[in-house]
C-alpha positions in Angstrom: 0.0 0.0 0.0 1.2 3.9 -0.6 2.5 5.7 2.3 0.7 7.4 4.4 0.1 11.4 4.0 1.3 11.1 0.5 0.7 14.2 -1.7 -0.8 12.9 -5.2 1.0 15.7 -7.2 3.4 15.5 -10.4 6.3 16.2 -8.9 5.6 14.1 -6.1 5.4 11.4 -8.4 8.2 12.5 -10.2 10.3 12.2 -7.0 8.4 8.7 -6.8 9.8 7.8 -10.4 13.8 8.6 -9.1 13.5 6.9 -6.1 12.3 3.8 -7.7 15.3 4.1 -10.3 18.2 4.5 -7.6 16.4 2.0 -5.5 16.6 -0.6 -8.5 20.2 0.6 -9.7 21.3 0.2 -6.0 19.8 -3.2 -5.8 21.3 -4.9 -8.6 24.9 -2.9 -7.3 24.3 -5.0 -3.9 23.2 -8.7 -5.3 26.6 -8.0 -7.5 28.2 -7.3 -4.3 26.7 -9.6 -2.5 27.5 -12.5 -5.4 31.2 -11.3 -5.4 32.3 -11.9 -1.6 30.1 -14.8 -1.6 32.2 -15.9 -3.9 35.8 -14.6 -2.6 34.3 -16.4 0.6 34.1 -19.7 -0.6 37.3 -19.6 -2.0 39.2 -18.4 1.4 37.1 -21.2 3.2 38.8 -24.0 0.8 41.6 -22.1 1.3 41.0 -22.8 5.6 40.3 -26.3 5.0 43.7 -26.8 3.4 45.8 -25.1 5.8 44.0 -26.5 8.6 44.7 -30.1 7.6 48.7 -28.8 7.3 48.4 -26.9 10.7 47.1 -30.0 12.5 49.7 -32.5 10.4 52.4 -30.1 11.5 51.6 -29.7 15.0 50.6 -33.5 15.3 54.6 -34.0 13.6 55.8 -31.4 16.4 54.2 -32.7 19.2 54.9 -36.4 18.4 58.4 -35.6 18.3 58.6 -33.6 21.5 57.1 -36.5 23.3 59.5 -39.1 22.0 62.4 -35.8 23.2 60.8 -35.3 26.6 60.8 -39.6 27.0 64.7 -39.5 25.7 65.7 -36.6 28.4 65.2 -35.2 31.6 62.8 -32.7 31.6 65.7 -30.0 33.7 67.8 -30.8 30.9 65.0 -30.0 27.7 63.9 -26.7 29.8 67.9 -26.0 29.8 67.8 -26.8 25.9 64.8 -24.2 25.2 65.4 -21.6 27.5 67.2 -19.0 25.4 65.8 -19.2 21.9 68.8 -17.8 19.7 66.7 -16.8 16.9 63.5 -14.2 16.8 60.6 -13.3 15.0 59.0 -9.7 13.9 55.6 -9.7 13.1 54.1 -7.4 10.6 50.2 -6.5 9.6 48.6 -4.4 6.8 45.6 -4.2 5.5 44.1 -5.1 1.9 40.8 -4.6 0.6 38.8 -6.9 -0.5 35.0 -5.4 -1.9 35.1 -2.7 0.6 36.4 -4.6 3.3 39.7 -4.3 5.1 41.3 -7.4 6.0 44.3 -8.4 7.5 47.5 -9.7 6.2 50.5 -10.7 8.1 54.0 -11.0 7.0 57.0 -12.2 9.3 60.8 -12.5 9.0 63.5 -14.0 11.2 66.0 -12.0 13.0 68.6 -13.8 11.0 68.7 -16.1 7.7 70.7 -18.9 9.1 68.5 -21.7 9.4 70.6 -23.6 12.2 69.6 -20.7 14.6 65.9 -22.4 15.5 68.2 -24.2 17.5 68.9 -22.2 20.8 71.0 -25.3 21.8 74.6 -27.3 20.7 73.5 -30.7 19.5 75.8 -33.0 22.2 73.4 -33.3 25.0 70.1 -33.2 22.8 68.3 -35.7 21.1 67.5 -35.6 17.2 63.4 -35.9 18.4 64.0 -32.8 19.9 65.4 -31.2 16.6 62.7 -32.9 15.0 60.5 -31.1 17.0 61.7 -27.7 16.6 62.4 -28.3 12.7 58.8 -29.3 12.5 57.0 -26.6 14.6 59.4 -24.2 12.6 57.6 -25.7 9.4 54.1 -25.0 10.2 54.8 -21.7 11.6 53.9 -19.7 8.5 50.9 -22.0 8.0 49.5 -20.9 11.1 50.0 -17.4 10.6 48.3 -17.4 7.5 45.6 -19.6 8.7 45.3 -17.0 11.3 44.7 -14.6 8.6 42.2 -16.4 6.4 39.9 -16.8 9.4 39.9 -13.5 10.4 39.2 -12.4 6.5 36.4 -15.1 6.5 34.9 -13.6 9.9 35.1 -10.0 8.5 33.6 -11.2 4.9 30.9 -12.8 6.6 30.1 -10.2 8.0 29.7 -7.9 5.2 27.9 -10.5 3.3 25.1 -10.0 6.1 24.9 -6.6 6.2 24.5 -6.8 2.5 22.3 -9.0 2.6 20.0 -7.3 4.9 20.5 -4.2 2.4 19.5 -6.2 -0.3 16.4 -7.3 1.8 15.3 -4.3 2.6 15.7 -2.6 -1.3 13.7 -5.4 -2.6 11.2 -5.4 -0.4 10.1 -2.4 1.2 11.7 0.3 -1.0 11.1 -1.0 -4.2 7.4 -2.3 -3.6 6.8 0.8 -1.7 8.2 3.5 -4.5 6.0 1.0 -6.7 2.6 1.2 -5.0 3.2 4.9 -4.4 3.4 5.7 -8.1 0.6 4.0 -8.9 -1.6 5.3 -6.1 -0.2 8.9 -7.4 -0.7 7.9 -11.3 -4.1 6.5 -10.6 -5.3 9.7 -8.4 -4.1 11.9 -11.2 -6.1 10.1 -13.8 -8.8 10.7 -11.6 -8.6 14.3 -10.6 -7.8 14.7 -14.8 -11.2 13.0 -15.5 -13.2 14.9 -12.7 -11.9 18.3 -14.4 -12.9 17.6 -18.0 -16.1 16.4 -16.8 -16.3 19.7 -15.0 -15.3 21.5 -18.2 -17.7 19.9 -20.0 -20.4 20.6 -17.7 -19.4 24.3 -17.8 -19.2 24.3 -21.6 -22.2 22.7 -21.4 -23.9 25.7 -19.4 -22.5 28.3 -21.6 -23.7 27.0 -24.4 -27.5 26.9 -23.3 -26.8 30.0 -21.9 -26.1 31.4 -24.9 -28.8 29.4 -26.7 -31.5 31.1 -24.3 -30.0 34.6 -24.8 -30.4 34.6 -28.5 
């Protein structure tokens, strides 16, 4: 139904007639919106499936090979190995956007190149599980990171895909349906006021002419 208090006049309707037209351009701009980071989404969430699997396979590996390590030595003797890590980590996040949404991307680097230095200790009173370990947790380090950052993308897609959604919704049906019944409400009572005045006109020309009849 039209909205309440609406004033049937042309430019009323006129306004009517525009509102309609950005509410329809603005809808099919959302459903291609919408379409593309449902899209972009399902891709990132194969994406999380597969470094999942690695994360799990590499911390399974890890953890496997820490227990055989903590079996093999004395447990003062592996916190002795690990104490003092000789090799570090920086951490750095920007931002990209992706269909109007920033979302995260991390990028690391060591403190040095040499690969020996994940090993904070000399190899003579260590076991080779325990450099498995630390070889293997090194590994899936970067899968982590970025699996870190696909989730986070996913949760921030997600929810931009609602609130377009909802946007969307609310174009196609309220706003377009309403702009629709109003100009047709308007149309209809302009139709109606035009047929009202040329019977009126009529009815005048009418009385002038047997007005003029009678005076002659």
């Amino acid at each position: 139904m039209p909205s309440t208090g609406i004033t049937a006049t042309r430019m009323v309707l006129n306004q009517q007639k525009q509102r309609l037209k950005t509410a329809l351009r603005g809808h099919k701009l959302l459903k291609d919106k919408r379409d593309e980071l449902m899209r972009r989404f399902l891709e990132i969430v194969k994406r999380n499936q597969v470094l999942r699997d690695a994360v799990e396979a590499g911390l399974t590996e890890a953890f496997t090979a820490l227990g055989m390590a903590s079996a093999a030595m004395s447990p003062e003797m592996l916190e002795q190995a690990i104490l003092y890590p000789r090799q570090s980590v920086e951490l750095a996040l920007e931002y990209k956007n992706v269909m109007s949404v920033s979302v995260p991307e991390y990028e690391f680097k060591t403190k040095t190149a040499d690969a020996g230095d994940i090993f904070p200790y000399g190899f003579v009173q260590t076991t080779g599980e325990l450099d498995d370990a630390i070889a293997a947790l090194s590994r899936v380090f970067s899968d982590m990171l970025e699996l870190a950052q696909v989730e986070k993308t996913m949760q921030l897609l997600s929810q931009e895909i609602e609130r377009t959604r909802r946007r969307v919704n609310a174009l196609e049906h309220v706003m377009i349906p309403e702009a629709q019944e109003n100009i047709k409400y308007i149309s209809m009572k302009l139709e109606e006021n035009d047929r009202s005045s040329k019977v009126r006109l009529m009815k005048v020309k009418d009385m002038v002419l047997e007005k003029a009849h009678n005076f002659h």
